[in-house]
Every structure is written in structure tokens, then in C-alpha cells.
C-alpha positions as a printed Julia matrix, in Angstrom:
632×3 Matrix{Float64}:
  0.0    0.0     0.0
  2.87   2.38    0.94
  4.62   1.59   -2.2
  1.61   2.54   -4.6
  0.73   5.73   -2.77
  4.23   7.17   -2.8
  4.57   5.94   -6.72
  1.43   7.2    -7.26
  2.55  10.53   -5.6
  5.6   10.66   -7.25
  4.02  10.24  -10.3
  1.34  13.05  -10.11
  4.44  15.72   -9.2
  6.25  14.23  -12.37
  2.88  14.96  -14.16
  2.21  18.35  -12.62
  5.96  19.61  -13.23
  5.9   18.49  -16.33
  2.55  20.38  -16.99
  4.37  23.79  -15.44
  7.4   23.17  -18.04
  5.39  22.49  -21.12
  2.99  25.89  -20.32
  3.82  29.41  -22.17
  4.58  31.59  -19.84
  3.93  35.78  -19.61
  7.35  35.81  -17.72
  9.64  33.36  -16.24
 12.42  34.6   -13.27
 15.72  32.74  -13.21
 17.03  32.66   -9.76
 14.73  32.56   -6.46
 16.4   35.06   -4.39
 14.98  38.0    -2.98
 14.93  39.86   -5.49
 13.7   37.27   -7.84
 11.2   36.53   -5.56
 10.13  39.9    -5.41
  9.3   40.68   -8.85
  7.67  37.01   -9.31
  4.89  38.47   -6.45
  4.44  41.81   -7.87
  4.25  40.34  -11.64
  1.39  37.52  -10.39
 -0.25  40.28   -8.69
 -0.52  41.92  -11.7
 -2.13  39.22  -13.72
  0.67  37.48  -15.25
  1.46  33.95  -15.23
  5.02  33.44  -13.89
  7.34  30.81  -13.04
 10.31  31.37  -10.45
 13.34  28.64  -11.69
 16.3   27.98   -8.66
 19.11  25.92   -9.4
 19.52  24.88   -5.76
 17.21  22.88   -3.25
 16.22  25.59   -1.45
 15.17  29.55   -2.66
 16.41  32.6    -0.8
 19.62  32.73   -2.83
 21.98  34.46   -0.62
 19.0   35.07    2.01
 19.13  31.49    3.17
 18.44  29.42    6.34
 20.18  26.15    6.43
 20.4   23.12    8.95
 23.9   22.46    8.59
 24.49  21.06   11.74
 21.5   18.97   13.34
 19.77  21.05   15.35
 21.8   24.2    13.91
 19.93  26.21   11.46
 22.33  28.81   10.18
 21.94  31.99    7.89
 24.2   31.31    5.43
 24.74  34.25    3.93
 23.01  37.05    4.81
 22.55  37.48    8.77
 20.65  40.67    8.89
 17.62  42.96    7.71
 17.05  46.7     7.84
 17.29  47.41    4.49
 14.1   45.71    2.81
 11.99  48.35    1.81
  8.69  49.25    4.02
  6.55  49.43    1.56
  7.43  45.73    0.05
  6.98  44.66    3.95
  3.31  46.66    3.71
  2.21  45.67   -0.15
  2.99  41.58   -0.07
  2.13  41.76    3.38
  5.3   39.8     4.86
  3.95  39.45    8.17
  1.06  37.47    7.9
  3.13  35.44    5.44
  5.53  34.56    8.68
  8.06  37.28    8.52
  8.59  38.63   12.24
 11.37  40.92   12.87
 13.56  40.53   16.3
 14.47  44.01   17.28
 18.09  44.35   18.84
 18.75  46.75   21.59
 21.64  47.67   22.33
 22.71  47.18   18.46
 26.23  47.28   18.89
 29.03  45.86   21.02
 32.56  46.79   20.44
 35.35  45.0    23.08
 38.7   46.76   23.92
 42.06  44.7    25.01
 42.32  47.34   27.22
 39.58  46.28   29.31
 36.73  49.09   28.28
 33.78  48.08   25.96
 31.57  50.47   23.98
 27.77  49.99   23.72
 25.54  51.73   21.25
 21.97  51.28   20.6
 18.47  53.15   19.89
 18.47  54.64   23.28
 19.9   57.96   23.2
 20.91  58.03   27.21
 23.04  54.67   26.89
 24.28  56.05   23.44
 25.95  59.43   25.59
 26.34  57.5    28.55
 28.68  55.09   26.37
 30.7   57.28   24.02
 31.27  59.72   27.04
 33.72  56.7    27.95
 36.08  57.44   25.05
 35.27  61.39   24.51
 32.4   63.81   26.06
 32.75  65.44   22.83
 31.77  62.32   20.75
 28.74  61.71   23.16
 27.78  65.16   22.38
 27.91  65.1    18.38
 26.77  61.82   18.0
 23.1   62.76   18.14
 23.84  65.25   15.73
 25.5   62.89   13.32
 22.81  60.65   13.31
 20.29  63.55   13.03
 22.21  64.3     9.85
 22.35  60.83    8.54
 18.56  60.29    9.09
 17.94  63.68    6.79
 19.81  62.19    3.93
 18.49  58.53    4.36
 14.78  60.33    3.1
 16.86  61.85    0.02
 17.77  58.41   -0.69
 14.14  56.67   -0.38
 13.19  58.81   -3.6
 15.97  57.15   -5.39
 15.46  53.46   -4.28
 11.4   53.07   -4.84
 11.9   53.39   -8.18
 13.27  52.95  -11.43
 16.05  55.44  -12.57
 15.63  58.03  -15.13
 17.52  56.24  -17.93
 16.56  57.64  -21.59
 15.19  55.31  -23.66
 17.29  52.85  -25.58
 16.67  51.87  -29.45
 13.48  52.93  -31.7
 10.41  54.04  -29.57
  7.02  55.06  -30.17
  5.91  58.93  -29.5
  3.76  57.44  -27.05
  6.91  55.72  -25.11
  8.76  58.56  -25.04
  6.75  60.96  -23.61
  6.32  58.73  -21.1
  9.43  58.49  -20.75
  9.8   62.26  -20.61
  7.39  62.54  -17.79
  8.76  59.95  -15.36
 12.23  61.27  -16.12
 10.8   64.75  -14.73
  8.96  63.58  -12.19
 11.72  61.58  -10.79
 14.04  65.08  -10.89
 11.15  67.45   -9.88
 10.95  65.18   -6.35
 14.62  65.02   -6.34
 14.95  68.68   -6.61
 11.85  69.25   -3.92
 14.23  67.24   -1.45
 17.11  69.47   -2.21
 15.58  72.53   -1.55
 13.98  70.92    1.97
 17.52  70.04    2.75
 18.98  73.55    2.25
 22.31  74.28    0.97
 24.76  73.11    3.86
 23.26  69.84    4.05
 23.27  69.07    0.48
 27.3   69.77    0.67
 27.61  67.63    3.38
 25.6   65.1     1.44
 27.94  65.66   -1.53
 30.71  65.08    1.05
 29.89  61.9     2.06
 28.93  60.45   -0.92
 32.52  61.12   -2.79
 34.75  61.07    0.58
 36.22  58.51    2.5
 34.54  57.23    5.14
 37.63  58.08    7.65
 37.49  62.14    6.49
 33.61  62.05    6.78
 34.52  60.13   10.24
 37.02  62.18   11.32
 35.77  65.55   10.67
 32.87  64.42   13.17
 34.48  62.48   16.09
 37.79  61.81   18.09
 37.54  58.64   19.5
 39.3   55.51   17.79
 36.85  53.23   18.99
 33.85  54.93   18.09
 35.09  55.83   14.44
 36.41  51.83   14.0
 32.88  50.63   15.03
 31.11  53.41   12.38
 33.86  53.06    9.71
 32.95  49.28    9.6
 29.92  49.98    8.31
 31.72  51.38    5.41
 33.16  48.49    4.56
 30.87  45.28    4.84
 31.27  43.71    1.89
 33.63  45.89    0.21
 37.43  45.18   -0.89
 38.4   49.1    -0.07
 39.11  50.44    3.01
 37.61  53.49    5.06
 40.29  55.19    3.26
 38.97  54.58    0.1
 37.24  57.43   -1.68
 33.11  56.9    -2.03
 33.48  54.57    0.96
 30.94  57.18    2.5
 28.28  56.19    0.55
 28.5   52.6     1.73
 28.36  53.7     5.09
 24.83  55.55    4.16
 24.01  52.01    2.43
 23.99  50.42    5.72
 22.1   52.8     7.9
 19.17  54.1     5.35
 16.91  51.11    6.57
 14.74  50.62    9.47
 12.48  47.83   11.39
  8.86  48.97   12.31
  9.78  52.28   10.97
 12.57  52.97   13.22
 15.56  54.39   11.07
 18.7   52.59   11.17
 17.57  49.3    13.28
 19.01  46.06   12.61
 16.69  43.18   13.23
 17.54  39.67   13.66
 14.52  37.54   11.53
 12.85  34.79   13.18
 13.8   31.51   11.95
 16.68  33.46   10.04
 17.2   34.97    7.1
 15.71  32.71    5.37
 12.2   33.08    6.36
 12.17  36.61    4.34
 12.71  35.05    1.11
 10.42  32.17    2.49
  7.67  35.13    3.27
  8.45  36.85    0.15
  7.62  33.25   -1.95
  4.58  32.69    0.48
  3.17  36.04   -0.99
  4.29  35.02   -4.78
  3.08  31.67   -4.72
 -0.29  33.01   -2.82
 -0.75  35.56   -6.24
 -0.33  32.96   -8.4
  3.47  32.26   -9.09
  4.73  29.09   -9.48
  8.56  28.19   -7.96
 10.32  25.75   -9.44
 13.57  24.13   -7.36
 16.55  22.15   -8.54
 15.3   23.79  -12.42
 19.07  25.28  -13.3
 18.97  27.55  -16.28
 21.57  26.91  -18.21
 20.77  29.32  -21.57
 18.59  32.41  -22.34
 17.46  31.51  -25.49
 16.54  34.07  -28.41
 15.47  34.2   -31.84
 16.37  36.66  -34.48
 15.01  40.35  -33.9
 12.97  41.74  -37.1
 13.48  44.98  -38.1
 11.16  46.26  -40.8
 12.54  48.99  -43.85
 10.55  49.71  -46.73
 11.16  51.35  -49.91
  8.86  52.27  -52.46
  9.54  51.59  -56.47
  6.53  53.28  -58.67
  5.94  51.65  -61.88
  4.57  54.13  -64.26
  3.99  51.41  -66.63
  1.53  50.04  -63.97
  0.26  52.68  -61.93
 -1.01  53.91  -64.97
 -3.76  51.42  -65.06
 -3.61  50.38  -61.28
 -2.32  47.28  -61.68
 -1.17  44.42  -59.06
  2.12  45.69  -57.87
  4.72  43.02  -56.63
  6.66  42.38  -53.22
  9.38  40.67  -52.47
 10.09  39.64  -48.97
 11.96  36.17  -48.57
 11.73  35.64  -52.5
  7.53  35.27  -51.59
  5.78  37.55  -54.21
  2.65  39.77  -52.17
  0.61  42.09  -54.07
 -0.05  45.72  -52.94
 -1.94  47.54  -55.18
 -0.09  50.33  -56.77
  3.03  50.43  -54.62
  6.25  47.7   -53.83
  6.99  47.37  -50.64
 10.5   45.36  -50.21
 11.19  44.36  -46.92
 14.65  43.42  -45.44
 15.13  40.93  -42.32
 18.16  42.42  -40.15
 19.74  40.47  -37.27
 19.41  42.71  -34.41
 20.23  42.13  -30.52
 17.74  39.5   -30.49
 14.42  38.68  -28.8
 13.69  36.49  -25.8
 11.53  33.31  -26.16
 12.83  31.34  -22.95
 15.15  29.4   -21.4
 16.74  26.11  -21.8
 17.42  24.14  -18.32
 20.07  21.48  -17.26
 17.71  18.89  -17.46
 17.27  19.37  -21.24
 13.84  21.21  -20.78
 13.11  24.3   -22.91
 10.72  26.75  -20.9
  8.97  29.58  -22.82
  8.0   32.69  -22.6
  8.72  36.45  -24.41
  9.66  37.97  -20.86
 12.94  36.65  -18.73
 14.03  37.9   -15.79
 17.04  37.39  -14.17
 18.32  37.87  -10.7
 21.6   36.18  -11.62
 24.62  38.84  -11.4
 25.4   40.21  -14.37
 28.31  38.62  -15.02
 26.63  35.32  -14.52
 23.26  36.33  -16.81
 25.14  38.31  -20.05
 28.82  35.95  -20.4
 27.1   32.85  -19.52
 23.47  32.43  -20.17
 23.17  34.74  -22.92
 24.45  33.62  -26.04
 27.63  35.99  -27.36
 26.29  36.7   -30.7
 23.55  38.53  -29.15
 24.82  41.49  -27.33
 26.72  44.61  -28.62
 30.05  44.71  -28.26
 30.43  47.93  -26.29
 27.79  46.13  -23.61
 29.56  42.47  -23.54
 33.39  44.64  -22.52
 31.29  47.0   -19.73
 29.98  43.92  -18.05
 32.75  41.79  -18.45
 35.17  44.81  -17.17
 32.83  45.21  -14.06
 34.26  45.12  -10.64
 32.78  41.83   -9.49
 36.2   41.45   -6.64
 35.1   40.2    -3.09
 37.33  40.03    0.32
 34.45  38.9     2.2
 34.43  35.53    4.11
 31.53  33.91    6.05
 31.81  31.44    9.17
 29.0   30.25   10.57
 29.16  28.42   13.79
 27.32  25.74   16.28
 28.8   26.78   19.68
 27.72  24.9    23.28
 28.08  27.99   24.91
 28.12  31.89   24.73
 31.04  34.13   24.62
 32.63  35.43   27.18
 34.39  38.92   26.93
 36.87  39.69   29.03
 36.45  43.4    28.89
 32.82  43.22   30.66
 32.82  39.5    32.41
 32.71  41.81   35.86
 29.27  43.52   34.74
 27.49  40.67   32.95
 29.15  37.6    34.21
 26.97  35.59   31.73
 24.2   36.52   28.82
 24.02  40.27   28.85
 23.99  43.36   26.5
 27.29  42.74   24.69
 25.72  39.18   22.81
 22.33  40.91   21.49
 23.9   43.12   18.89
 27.0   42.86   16.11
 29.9   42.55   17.5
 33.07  44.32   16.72
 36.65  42.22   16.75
 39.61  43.39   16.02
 38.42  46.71   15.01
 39.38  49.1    17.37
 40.35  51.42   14.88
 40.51  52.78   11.65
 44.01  51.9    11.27
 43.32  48.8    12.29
 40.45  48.49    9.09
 42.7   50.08    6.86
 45.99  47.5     7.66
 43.82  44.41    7.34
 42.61  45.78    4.23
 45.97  46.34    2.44
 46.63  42.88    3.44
 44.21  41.25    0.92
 45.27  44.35   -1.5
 49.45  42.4    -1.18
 47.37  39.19   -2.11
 47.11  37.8     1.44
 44.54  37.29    3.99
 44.34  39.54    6.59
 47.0   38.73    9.43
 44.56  40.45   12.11
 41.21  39.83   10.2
 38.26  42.56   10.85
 35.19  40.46   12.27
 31.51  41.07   12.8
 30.2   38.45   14.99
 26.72  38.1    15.68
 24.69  35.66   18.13
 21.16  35.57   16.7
 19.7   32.67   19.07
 20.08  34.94   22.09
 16.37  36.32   20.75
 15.64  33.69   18.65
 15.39  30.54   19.94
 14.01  28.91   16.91
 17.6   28.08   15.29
 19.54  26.28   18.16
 19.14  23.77   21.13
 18.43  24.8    24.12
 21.91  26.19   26.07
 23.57  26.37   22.51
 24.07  28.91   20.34
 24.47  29.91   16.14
 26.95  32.2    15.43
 27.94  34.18   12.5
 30.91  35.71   11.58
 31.31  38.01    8.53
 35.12  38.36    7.69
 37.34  40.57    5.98
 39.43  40.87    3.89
 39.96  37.28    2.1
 41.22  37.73   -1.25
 39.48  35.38   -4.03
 42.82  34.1    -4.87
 45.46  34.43   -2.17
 48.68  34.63   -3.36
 50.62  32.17   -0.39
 47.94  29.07   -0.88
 44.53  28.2    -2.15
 41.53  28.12   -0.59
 40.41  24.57   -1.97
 43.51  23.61    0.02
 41.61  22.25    3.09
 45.17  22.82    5.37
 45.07  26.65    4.27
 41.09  27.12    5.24
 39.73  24.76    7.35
 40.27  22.88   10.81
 39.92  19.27   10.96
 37.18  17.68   12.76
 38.25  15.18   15.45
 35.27  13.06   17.65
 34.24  14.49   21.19
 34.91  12.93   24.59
 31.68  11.61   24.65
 31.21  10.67   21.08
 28.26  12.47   20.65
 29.28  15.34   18.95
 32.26  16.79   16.53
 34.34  19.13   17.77
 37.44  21.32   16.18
 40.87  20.0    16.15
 42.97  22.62   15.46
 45.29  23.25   12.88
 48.27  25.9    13.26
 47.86  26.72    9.57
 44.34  27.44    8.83
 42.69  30.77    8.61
 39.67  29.86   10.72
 42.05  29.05   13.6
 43.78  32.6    12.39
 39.89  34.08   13.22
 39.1   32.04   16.14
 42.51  32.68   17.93
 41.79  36.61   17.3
 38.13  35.92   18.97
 40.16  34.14   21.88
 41.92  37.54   22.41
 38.82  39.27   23.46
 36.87  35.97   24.3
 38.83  33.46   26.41
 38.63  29.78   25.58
 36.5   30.94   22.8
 37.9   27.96   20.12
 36.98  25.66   22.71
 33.2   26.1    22.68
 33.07  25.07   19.18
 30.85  22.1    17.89
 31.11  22.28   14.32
 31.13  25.07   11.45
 30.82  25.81    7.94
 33.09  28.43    5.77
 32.42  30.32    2.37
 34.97  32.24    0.98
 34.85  34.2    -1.9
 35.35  31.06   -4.49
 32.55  29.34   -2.35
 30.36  32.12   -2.36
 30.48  31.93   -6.22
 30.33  28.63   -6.25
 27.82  27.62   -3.82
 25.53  30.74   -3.91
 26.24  32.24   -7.45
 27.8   35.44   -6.68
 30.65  36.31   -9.0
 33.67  36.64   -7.65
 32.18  36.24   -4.26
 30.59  39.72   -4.11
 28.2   39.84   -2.1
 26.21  42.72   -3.75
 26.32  41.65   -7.25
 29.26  43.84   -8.03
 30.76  46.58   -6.59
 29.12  49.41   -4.76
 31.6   52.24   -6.18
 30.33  55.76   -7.08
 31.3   54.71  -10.54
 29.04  51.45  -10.6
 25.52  53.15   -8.66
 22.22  54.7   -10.28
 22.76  55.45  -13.72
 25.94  53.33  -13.95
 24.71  50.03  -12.61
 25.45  47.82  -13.65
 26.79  49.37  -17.03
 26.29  52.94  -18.49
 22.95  53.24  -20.7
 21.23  50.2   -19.02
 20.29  50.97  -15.4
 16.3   50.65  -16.09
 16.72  47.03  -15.69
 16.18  46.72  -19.88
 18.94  44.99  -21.63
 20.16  45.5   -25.32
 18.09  41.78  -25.74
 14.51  42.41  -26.45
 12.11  41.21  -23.3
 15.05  40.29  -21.18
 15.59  42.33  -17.44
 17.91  42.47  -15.1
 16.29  42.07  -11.24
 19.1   41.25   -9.0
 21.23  43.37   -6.84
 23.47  43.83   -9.63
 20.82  46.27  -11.01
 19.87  49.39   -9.19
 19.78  50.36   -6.53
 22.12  47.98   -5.57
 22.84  44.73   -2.38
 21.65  43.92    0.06
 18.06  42.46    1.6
 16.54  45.58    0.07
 13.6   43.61   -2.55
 14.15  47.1    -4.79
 15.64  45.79   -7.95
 13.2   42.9    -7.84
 10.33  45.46   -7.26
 11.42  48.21   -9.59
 12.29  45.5   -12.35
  8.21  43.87  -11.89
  7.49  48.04  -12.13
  8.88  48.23  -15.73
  7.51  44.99  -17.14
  3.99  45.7   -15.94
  4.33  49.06  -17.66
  4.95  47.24  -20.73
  1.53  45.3   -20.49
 -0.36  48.65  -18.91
 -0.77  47.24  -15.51
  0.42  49.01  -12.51
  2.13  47.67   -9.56
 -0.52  46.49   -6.57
């Protein structure tokens, strides 16, 4: 009986997925991330029939929750959310699809080997209370700086909710470019509204920090290492410069222009982790209509020919004289026009989408693709090369896609202990809730570690952000045991005194516990997660020890595993030169491409990485323009 149910199951999914492959689709989205995810709700919302294909198990893309370790359940990549816009939260309603947000207060925990700590948070007393520690001065401009931040975080909401002001590309209709026309002003009649609410001085400083380095910006406000180490880092997440770097300011607005519950700025930890936002996201997609297809890897965009009409009239005296049949020729097939020859020409042009071919052998179809692969990923090696100008294939090949990011996440038996504050919270306390600061303890500090990775080599004295997220949620670990994360940098993808598929150069061995029950870490002199986990012992005593197991993506992984190029984390590189109207190439940033019903939605379009759902959102925006339905 068991047997003929489960054939007889597996049967009726063989039948049903074959069913989904062999419809014609209105759009299909290769790549379940976020962002992916995103635009597959907004288009089913809209009335279109869409598919969402994932090459992995699992969707989320880089916003993934994973069971590693039993009992473990780790966010893979991404390990935060601020940045997802409010108003996807409030239109797909996330919530009642299970997203629920774990607010962290304090936010922020940076340990000293000197023995002092510094706290910061949403409350403004502990805040003055904490930087007065370091510098009275600090404690006193730090509202101010904030105050200043928050002012040019509503600037940048204008710019994020929707699609940039890009001219249109190729032949257009009158009707498409005064559109086009109007949204263009619109978009620069609110964008010079906000200027003038700002006022002069702010929009300099604004200037300021988008083209300076995040140490001048830093510096000109505060004197305290600590406190400008523990900002700066902000500036770099994900980055290969340093807070020397020019335009680093701009990343350090990146990370502060979101909000939880519509406080600016807050960092939330997401129940279940990260994950369950893509998992919310899909739960609102799927409820609209989408259909998400796992372990479906697209392996080609497929195109046909693009037509481009011409026509040139020959008059026949000899026949128009007595209006007779005039001849055609198209394709050596003779059509008669009455009194005029129209010869038309069939030119090869950038092409036009009509699917997608998958690893299985399956051909999917549809006139509407799009992809939340990087760009990289969706023009060199799903498109095919004959397709795509020139000019286009060199600016996305030439991209920065360079990453000197490295993730650890780890099953621990037991919290933390920092030296620095064991005398005020002798166990769970304040310093575990928020991201935690190693190694950082000042800019120098940032800026060595980075010039490290520039020589070729990981970072000696690695910069760390470790977060605990099971100290609110207790939905990811055992009880008394803990997840951690650690985000590291700087990692070059290919360092220049070993490789990282080396397992002696990455990772430590695995050796059976006293009570073999459980693994735990044997260490190896060598490795660069003993290199990390011998810093954390620094500020965390016997740290290494409370290991159980872990799992490490470095840049190659992250390419490998998750899809980024290069191991960037954002899709490509978050440089002045690569934002807005320049991501991800010059000409292109509405999310069109020079192939005919193909779209860019992933972070590697604008407005950029992150958990933000924009370029999915924005990207569903344009397409439903194209069919005269608005975004609901």
C-alpha cells in the first residue's frame, strides 16, 4: 500500500511539473532570491502567469536558512535585515506570510584589550552615557550625526522606490517617449523638492559623504578611535576598499538608510533566520499565483532573431497607370499591394527572448525573462555571445565583481565570554544581542587588514563582525547552545601564499568528542579559521573551545555555492562609478537589456545589495508598464 501511494505521488508531481514546463509563460524569473522573488509576487499580482526557476534545493539565494548542523539552522549568507523596503513589507504583506522581525537593543558591542567596551543602541541616554567613555565630545555630536544621517536617508528613499531616469534605448514610439519624458521629470522634480527641503549646507555635506572617505567624513565628526572603528565598519561590509577609500561614504549611508517597524537605522535579527524573508516573500508570490520551481538550473537564455522592418517604395509608371497588381518581395515570396512595392529586409538585431533552456534538457517559454543572476553570470554565460553589442559584452565583463568577504558560521555549546565586561554581565548580557566588533578598534586597524588582501594575502589580524542571533531567537539552536555568524574581511578570491580549496590553508579538521556524541574542532596551526578564532580568543577566552562544528564560504565558495561572482556579495561593486545610472553598465540601469524582453532584477541592477527587494520590485514596475498594468 505504501509503495503505490508514494509511486502514485511521485508520479502526479512528475505529471504536474511536467505540466508547469510544457505551459507558455507571460514571464519566467531565473534565480529565487529576494529579489527574484520579489518581482515574481508583484508580476502575479498583476495578472501574469510566472514561473520562479532555482538551481539549488532551497530559494532565498543568498537570504538562506540552512540546517547544517543537526539542530543548527544557520543563515548562510546574509545574517541581517534593515534594508528591505517598508513598503514591500506593507504591499505583499510579509507578516502574515511569517516574517517577524527581532528588534536588537543595544545594536552594537565593540570590546577593547584594554579592558573598556563600547555599547551603542536606539536609546539615546546609553548612546551618551557610552561614548562619554572614550570622549564627552563624541557623546555630544553623536546625536547630531545621526540627526544628519537620518535627513539624507529620506533623500535616498526617492531614489530606491523606483526605477532610474535612464533615456530610452533603441526605436520608440511617441507614445513611449513621452512617457518616458514625464517619469524622467517627475523623478528630478521630487529630487529637486528634497534638495531645496535640505537647504544648501546639508546638500554639501551630502555631496561630502557620498565622494569622501569614510575616515574624512569620520574624522571631521568624532575623536575617538573606537567609536570611528565601530562606524567606519559599516563602510566596509562587503567591500574590498578600506575606510580610506574614496566613495566609501556612501557605503556607510548604504547600511544605515533602513529601518524595522519604521525605526531608522535598526538592525533586526529575523525569526527563523534569514531565510524566512525570502520564504515570506515566496509565500506572498506563490499566494498571487506564481509558481517556484527548485533544482530547475537555467543553463541558456534563449533568443530568436530580432525583425526589423525597412521599406522602400519603387513606382511603376507602366503600372500605376492602369492600377495594376504591384509586386513584393520579402523572402523571394511575391505579395501584391496595389499600386506600390513594398521590399522588406530581415536584419539580425540584438535578439528577442523566447525562454530558457534548463540542465535537465527542458526548454521553458516565454517572451519575458528575468534574471536575478549577477550580471556577469546572466550576459557571459546564459546569454548567447552573438547577441549582445560589443560595447555592452566589454562593460559587463570589465565590471568590478572582486570580493574580500568571508563567512563562518558556527554551532557553539556555549556563549562568549568577553573579558572586557565578564565583571558587569558575568553571563548573557547586552554585549551578545547586537553585532559585535573584533579586532576593530580602529581605523588603522580596518585600513591594515585591508591592504593585506590588496598584497594578495589574507588579513594577518582579520576585521570580524560576529553576531549571536539565538540569544532572541530561539528557533535556530538547542536549548543552552548557540548559532553564530561571523562576517570576515578581507579574504582575497585568490590568495597569493595558498589556495583556498587547500583544506590545510582554510579549514580545521574535525576530530570526535569525549563523549562521542558530537564533533568538535581539532585545530590546525595553519588554517585561517584558527587565524579568526585565535583573534576571537583575544577578546573571548577559551573561545575555540566552545566550538561544535562550522561551515566556511569564501569568496570562491560564495560563487560557487551561492552564485555570486567573484564572491561579491552585492552583485558587483558598490563604487560611485558602478551606482544609479551606472549600474550595472552605463545606458542600461532601467533594468532593460540590449536583448529584447530580457531584465535584469538582481542586486546587480539598481539600486544595488543587500536584503533591500528594490531591484526585484522596480524590475516587476517596468515589465507591468509594458503590459499597462500598474504595480498592486
Amino acid at each position: 500500500m505504501w509503495r503505490r501511494s508514494f509511486s502514485s505521488s511521485t508520479s502526479s508531481r512528475a505529471s504536474e511539473m511536467l505540466a508547469l514546463k510544457e505551459k507558455e509563460w507571460d514571464a519566467l524569473v531565473v534565480g529565487g532570491g529576494h529579489n527574484g522573488l520579489t518581482a515574481a509576487a508583484y508580476l502575479a499580482r498583476g495578472g501574469l502567469s510566472v514561473a520562479v526557476l532555482e538551481r539549488r534545493h532551497i530559494i532565498g539565494g543568498a537570504a538562506v536558512t540552512e540546517e547544517l548542523v543537526p539542530g543548527f539552522k544557520f543563515s548562510r549568507c546574509s545574517y541581517l535585515q534593515s534594508l528591505l523596503r517598508p513598503s514591500i513589507i506593507r504591499e505583499l504583506e510579509l507578516a502574515r506570510h511569517g516574517l517577524k522581525l527581532l528588534k536588537r537593543n543595544p545594536s552594537s558591542f565593540t570590546p577593547c584589550l584594554d579592558g573598556r567596551y563600547l555599547l551603542l543602541g536606539p536609546n539615546k541616554e546609553l548612546n551618551h552615557s557610552e561614548i562619554s567613555k572614550f570622549s564627552k565630545r563624541d557623546a555630544d555630536a553623536y546625536p547630531r550625526y545621526e540627526s544628519q544621517l537620518e535627513r539624507f536617508c529620506k533623500f535616498m528613499d526617492i531614489v530606491l522606490d523606483s526605477p532610474t531616469p535612464e533615456s530610452l534605448q533603441g526605436i520608440s514610439s511617441f507614445t513611449d517617449r513621452l512617457k518616458n519624458k514625464l517619469h524622467n521629470s517627475a523623478f528630478w522634480t521630487s529630487c529637486f523638492n528634497q534638495a531645496l527641503s535640505l537647504g544648501q549646507k546639508d546638500m554639501v555635506d551630502f555631496m561630502d559623504l557620498l565622494l569622501s572617505p569614510a575616515s574624512k567624513v569620520l574624522n571631521n565628526w568624532f575623536e575617538s578611535d573606537v567609536l570611528k572603528a565601530t562606524l567606519g565598519m559599516d563602510a566596509v561590509i562587503g567591500a574590498t576598499g578600506s575606510v580610506h577609500t574614496p566613495g566609501s561614504g556612501y557605503v556607510l549611508l548604504h547600511h544605515v538608510m533602513g529601518e524595522t517597524d519604521g525605526d531608522r537605522g535598526i538592525w533586526s535579527y529575523v525569526e527563523g533566520g534569514m531565510g524566512s524573508v525570502s520564504m515570506a516573500i515566496g509565500n506572498a508570490a506563490r499566494e498571487a499565483g506564481a509558481h517556484i520551481l527548485t533544482n530547475a538550473e537555467v543553463v541558456l537564455i534563449q533568443t530568436v532573431p530580432k525583425l526589423r522592418t525597412y521599406a522602400y517604395f519603387e513606382f511603376y509608371p507602366e503600372l500605376l497607370k492602369d492600377f495594376a497588381a504591384i509586386t513584393c518581395k520579402l523572402n523571394k515570396r511575391v505579395y501584391c499591394i496595389g499600386g506600390i512595392s513594398v521590399s522588406q529586409l530581415m536584419i539580425k538585431d540584438s535578439g528577442v527572448v523566447n525562454g530558457v533552456l534548463l540542465a535537465d534538457g527542458t526548454e521553458m517559454h516565454s517572451s519575458i525573462v528575468l534574471s536575478n543572476a549577477t550580471p556577469y553570470k546572466t550576459f557571459m554565460e546564459l546569454v548567447p555571445n552573438n547577441v549582445l553589442p560589443e560595447d555592452f559584452i566589454l562593460s559587463i565583463k570589465h565590471s568590478d565583481y572582486s570580493s574580500a568577504t568571508t563567512k563562518i558560521n558556527i554551532a557553539v555549546d556555549t556563549l562568549p565570554q568577553f573579558q572586557c565586561c565578564k565583571s558587569s554581565y558575568p553571563d548573557s548580557g547586552p554585549q551578545h544581542v547586537g553585532t559585535i566588533h573584533i579586532g576593530s578598534e580602529s581605523m588603522d586597524e580596518i585600513g591594515t587588514a585591508c591592504q593585506e588582501a590588496v598584497n594578495g594575502l589574507p588579513s594577518p589580524r582579520p576585521v570580524i563582525e560576529m553576531t549571536i542571533p539565538s540569544v532572541l531567537d530561539n528557533t535556530i539552536s538547542p536549548p543552552g547552545k548557540h548559532v553564530i555568524n561571523l562576517f570576515i574581511q578581507y579574504t582575497p578570491y585568490k590568495p597569493s601564499d595558498g589556495s583556498w580549496s587547500d583544506p590545510a590553508y582554510r579549514v580545521l579538521s574535525l576530530g570526535q568528542g569525549r563523549d562521542n556524541s558530537s564533533w568538535v574542532v581539532v585545530i590546525d596551526l595553519e588554517s585561517f579559521a584558527k587565524r579568526c578564532f585565535s583573534l576571537i580568543d583575544e577578546y573571548a577566552p577559551r573561545f575555540s573551545s566552545s566550538i561544535i562544528s562550522y561551515d566556511m564560504l569564501t569568496p570562491p565558495d560564495l560563487e560557487r555555492e551561492i552564485g555570486l561572482t567573484g564572491g561579491n556579495i552585492f552583485h558587483g561593486a558598490m563604487g560611485l562609478d558602478s551606482l544609479f545610472l551606472m549600474r550595472p553598465v552605463k545606458g542600461w540601469s532601467n533594468y532593460k537589456t540590449p536583448v529584447q524582453g530580457l531584465y535584469l532584477c538582481g542586486s546587480g541592477a539598481h539600486p544595488g545589495g543587500g536584503v533591500m527587494g528594490a531591484p526585484g520590485r522596480n524590475a516587476a514596475d517596468v515589465v507591468l508598464q509594458e503590459y499597462k498594468k500598474p504595480l498592486n
